[in-house]
N, C-alpha and C positions, 0 to 999 in steps of 0.2 A: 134449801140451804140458805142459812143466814147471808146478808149483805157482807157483814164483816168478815166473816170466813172466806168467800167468794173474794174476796180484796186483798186476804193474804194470800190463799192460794195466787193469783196473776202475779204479783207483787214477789212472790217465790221460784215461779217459772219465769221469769224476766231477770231475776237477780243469777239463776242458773245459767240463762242465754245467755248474757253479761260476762259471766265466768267463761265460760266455753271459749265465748269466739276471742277475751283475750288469749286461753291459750294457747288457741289457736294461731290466733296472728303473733305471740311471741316466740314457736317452735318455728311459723314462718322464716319469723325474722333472725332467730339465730342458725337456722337451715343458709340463709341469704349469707350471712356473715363468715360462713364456714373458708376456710384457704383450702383449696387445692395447690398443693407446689410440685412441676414438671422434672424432674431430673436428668440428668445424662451425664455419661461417663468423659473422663478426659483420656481420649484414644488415639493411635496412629492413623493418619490416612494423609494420603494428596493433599496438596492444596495450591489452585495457582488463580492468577487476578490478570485481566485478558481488557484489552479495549477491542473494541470493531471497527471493521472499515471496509467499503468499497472500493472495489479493483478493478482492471480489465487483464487479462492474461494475455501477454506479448514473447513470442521468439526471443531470445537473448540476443541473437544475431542476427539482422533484418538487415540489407542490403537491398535499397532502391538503384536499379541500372535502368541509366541515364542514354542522350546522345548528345554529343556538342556541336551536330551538326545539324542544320537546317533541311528536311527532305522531304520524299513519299518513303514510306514504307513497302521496300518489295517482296519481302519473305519473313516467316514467323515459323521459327522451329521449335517455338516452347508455347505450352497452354498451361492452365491452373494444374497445378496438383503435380507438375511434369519435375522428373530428378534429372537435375542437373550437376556437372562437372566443373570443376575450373578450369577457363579457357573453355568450352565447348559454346559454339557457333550458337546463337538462340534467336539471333533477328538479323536480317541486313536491309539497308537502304538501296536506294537507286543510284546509281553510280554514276550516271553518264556525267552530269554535271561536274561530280567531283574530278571524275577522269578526264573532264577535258579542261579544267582548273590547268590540274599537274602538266596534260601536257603542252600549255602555255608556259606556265613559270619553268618547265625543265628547256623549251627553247628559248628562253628570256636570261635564262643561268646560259645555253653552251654559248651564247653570243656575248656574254658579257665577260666569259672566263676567256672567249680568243681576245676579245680586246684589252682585256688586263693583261695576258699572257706579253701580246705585242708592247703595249705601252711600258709596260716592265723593261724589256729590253729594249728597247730604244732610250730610256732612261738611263739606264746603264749605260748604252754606246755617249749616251751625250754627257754624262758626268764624268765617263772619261775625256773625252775629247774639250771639257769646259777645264780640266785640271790642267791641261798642256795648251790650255790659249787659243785655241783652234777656234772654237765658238765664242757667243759674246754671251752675255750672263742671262739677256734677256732671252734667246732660246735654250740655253739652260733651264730657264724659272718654267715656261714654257713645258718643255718634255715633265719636269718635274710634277708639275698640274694636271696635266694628260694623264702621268701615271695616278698619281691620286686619286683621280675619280673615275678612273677605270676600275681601283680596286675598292672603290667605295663602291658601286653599281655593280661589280661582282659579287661580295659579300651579301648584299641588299638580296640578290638573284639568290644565292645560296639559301639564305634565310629563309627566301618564299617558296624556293621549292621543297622545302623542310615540311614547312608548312602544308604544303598541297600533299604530299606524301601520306604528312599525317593524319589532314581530314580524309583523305581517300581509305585511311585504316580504320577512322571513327566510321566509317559505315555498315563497317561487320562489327555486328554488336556481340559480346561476349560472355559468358556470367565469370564473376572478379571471385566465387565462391562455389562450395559444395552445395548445393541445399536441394529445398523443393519450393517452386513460384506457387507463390500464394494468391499475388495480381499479378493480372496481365492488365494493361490501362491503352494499348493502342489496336488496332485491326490493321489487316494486310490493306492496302494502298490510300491508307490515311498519311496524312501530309503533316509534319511534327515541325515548330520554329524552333531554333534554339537561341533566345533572345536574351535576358536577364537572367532566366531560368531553363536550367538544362530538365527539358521535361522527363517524366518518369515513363518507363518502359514496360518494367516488370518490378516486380518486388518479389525476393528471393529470400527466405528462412531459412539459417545455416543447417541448424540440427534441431527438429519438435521431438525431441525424445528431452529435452532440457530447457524449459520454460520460466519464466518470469512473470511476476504479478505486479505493475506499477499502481497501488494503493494511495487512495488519499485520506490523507490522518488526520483527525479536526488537531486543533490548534489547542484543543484542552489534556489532548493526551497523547499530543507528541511528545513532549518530556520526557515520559517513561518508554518508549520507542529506542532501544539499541541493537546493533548491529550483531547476528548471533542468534537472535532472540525466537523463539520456535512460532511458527503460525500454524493454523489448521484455517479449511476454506472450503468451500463447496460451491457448485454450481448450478444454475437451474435446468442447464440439462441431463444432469445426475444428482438427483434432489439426494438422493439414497448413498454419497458416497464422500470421505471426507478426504478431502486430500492436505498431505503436510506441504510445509515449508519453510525458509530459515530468510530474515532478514540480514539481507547481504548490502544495503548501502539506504542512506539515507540523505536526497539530493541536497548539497551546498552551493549556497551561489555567494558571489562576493559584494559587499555590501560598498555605499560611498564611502567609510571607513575602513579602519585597519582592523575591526575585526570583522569575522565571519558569521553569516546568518542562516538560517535554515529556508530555502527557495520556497514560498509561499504562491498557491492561486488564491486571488482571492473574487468571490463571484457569490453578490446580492450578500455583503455585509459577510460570507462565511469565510473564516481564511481554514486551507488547507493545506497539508505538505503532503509531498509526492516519497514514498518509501516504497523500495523494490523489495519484494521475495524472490529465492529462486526459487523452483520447482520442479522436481521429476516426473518427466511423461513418458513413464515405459509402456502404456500402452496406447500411446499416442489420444488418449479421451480430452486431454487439454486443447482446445482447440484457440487458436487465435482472435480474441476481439470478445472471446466472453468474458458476461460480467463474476466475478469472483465477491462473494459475500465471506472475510476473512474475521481468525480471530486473532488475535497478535498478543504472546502470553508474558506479559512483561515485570510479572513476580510469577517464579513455579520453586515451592518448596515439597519433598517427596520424603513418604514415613516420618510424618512430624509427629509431633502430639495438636491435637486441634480441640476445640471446645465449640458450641453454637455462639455466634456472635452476639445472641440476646443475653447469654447468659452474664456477661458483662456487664449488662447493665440494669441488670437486678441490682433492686435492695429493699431488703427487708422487712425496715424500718417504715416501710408506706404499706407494709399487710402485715405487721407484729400484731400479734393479739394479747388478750390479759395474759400474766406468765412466759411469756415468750424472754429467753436473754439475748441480748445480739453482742458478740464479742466481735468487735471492727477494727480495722488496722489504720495507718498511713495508706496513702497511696491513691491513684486515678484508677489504677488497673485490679481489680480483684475479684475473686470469684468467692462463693459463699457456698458451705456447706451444713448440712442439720443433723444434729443428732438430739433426739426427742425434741424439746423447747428451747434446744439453745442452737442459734446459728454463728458459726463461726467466717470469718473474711479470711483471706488469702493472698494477700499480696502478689501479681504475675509479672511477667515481662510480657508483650504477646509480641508478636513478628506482623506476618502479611495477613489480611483477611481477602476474600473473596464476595464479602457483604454476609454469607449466611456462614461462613465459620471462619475463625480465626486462629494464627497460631500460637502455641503458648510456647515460648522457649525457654521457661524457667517459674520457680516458685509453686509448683505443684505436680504433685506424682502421677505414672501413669494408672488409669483405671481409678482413681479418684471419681466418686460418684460428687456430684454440687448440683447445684440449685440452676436449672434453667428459667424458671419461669413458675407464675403464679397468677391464681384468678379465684374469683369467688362462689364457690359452689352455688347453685341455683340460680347466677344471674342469666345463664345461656336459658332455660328454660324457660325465665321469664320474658326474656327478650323476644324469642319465639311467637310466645304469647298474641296475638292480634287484639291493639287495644282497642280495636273498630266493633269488637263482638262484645255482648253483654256481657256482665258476670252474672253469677247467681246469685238470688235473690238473700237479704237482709236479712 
């Protein structure tokens, strides 16, 4: 075969290759270009927008009983878990001391009451006998002084043995409620002061079939926190089970001004507020002192129309290809719909979102099909791709 022949032929299979791989790479690259657009209908469903919060679960009714008196402890007729009555006997002290209190001041009072009794009347006899001249003014003044601080030192006596009576009653300890003792905080012939503080004895839950959650709510989404408002909650000792509840008060404390502020802890830069739920424990699983992981639901709209939240924030106009029409309206809010190459807007009103859908309360029908979302075909596969591996050869 000639040179020159031999020079066309390569020169021929090169101009072919040439051809090839642009077609190639131009179905590629209109392959890459292609839009995929997501759809979804505008349907009824739920929809509600919830902050979280950490809680402990408390009794509504907690009663710590106390003593006001200094002693030993001589008897103990309540332990944990034990139902008690109002008025029924739960602890008593040791008495002797008290008892021999009272009966000091009750003979300190009969001796003070004969001698106010006498100086009473002897007063009498002399305020007579000073009106008819008989006496002279100064044993007048006299009797009169006698009687006074007889019945000042009666009274005084009166008073103390009030007193001694009463601490002799503080020694029988009582429950002031119905419930069941949750603590018990002393033992039989422990020795209790009652100095500044009247120490605790037992701690008494009126009714655990009706429970509370005192929650702390960051400081970003207490705003939306009102009273009414439905919770859901669970616990880690029933991972498996959701319990409700309703926000029933949201603490206020009173500020150095005249108005009112919402009672804040605030601990390492975080501020928090304390909001109560209550909660029903008909089967007693709520227990006291656990922690409560709550959801506090403070937008809930039901049988709305809803749309995906992304679908909102399409637009068009960043994946229109040659031919495409985009008919667009006014507005911040609108949804887009296609029919062949023409995309039409929608002007909406939308209500609460929950992050992944939102509600539409106006400016489009229901079961209306629109545009959620769009991507370009073939970019997922090539992203897949591992740019670590060869390609195939030139």
């Amino acid at each position: 075969m000639k040179r020159g022949t031999r020079r066309a032929i390569v020169w021929s299979v090169i101009a072919i290759a040439v051809i090839a791989v642009t077609v190639l790479l131009a179905g590629r690259k209109k392959a890459m270009q292609k839009v995929e657009y997501e759809t979804a209908r505008v349907e009824r469903t739920d929809i509600a927008y919830y902050v979280t919060a950490t809680g402990t679960i408390e009794p509504v009714t907690e009663v710590q009983v106390g003593t006001q008196v200094s002693g030993i402890i001589a008897s103990l007729y309540a332990d944990y878990n034990s139902t008690v009555r109002q008025g029924q006997v739960i602890a008593e002290m040791d008495k002797v001391t008290l008892e021999s209190d009272l009966a000091s001041a009750r003979a300190t009072y009969d001796g003070n009451q004969a001698e106010y009794v006498y100086q009473e009347k002897n007063f009498i006899r002399s305020k007579g006998l000073h009106e008819k001249a008989l006496i002279s003014d100064t044993e007048y003044e006299q009797a009169e002084y006698n009687y006074k601080m007889a019945k000042s030192a009666y009274e005084n006596s009166k008073a103390a043995l009030a007193k001694a009576e009463r601490n002799l009653s503080y020694a029988t300890i009582t429950s002031p409620i119905d419930g069941i003792v949750i603590d018990r905080a002393v033992e039989e012939g422990q020795t209790v002061a009652a100095g500044f503080e009247t120490p605790t004895l037992f701690t008494i839950a009126a009714d655990l079939t009706k429970m509370q959650v005192v929650a702390d709510v960051d400081e970003a989404d207490i705003g939306g926190v009102k009273e009414g408002q439905r919770v859901s909650f669970t616990v880690d000792a029933y991972p498996d089970d959701v319990f409700e509840g309703k926000v029933v008060q949201i603490r206020l404390g009173s500020s150095s001004s005249s108005s009112t502020s919402v009672a804040s802890t605030t601990s390492e830069s975080v501020v928090t507020y304390e909001v109560v739920i209550a909660a029903d424990n008909p089967d007693l699983k709520l227990l006291p002192r656990l922690t409560a992981n709550l959801s506090i639901y403070t937008k809930e709209a039901h049988d709305v129309l809803c749309v995906p939240s992304r679908a909102l924030r399409f637009n068009p106009q960043a994946m229109a290809a040659k031919g495409d029409e985009i008919v667009d309206c006014p507005g911040t809010a609108k949804l887009w719909t296609r029919s062949g190459n023409v995309f039409t807007a929608h002007p909406v009103i939308t209500g609460i979102s929950d992050g992944i859908s939102t509600e539409i309360t106006g400016g489009i029908d229901e079961g209306t099909e629109i545009i959620a979302g769009a991507s370009f075909a073939g970019l997922e596969s090539l992203a897949k791709k591992n740019s670590f591996m060869p390609g195939p050869p030139r």
